[in-house]
N, C-alpha and C positions, 0 to 999 in steps of 0.2 A: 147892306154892308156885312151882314153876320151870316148870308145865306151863301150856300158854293156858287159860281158861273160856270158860263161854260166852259171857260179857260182850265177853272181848279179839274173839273171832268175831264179834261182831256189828260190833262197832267197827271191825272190818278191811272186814269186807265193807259196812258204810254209807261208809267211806272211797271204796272199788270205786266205788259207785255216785255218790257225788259226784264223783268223779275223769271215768268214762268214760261216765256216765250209763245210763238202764235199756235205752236202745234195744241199748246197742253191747255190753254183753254179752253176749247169747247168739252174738251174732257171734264175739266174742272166743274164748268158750268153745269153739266149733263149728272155727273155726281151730286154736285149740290142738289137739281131739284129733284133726281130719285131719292136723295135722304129727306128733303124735304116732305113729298109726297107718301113716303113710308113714317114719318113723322106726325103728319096729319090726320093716316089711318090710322095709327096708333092710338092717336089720343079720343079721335071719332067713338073708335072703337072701347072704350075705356069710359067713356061718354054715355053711348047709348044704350041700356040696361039692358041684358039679353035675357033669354028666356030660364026663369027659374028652376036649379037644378032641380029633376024631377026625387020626389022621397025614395029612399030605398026601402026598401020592405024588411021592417027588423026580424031578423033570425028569430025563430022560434027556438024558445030554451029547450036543451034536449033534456030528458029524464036523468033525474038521478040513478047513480049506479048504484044497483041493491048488492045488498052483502052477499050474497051467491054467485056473483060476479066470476071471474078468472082469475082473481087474486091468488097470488100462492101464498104459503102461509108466513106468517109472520117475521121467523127467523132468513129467510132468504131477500128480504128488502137489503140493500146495498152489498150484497156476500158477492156478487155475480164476478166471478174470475179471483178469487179469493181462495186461498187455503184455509180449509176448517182450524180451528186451532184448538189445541185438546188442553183438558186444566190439569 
C-alpha cells in the first residue's frame, strides 16, 4: 500500500512530459548523468591518495652583505629626488 505502482509511474512520468515536453528530455536526462558521472570522478578522485608532492629543495641562504658592499653613504638613504636643504 505505501509502495508506488505502476499507475503512480505513469502519472509521474506523463506529468515529465507535460511539464518539459518530449523534445527536452533526453537532453534533460543526458545532462543529468554527465553531471553525475563528473560527480563520481570527483569524489573518486578526492578519494584516492595521489602521489605525494615531491620536497622542494630549500634555497640555499645567500651570504651576508659585508660592509664594503655598494652602499652609498649614509646621508643619501631616502634624499633620492629631494632638495638639499641648507641650515
Amino acid at each position: 500500500m505505501g509502495g508506488l505502482s505502476a499507475w503512480h509511474w505513469l502519472i509521474v512520468i506523463g506529468a515529465f512530459v507535460l511539464l518539459f515536453g518530449a523534445q527536452k528530455l533526453p537532453d534533460a536526462a543526458r545532462s543529468l548523468g554527465r553531471s553525475t558521472r563528473i560527480l563520481k570522478a570527483e569524489l573518486s578522485a578526492d578519494a584516492a591518495p595521489g602521489p605525494a608532492p615531491a620536497a622542494s629543495p630549500s634555497p640555499t641562504p645567500s651570504p651576508a652583505p659585508s660592509a664594503d658592499s655598494t652602499v652609498g653613504p649614509i646621508g643619501s638613504v631616502g634624499s633620492v629626488g629631494k632638495e638639499p636643504t641648507t641650515p
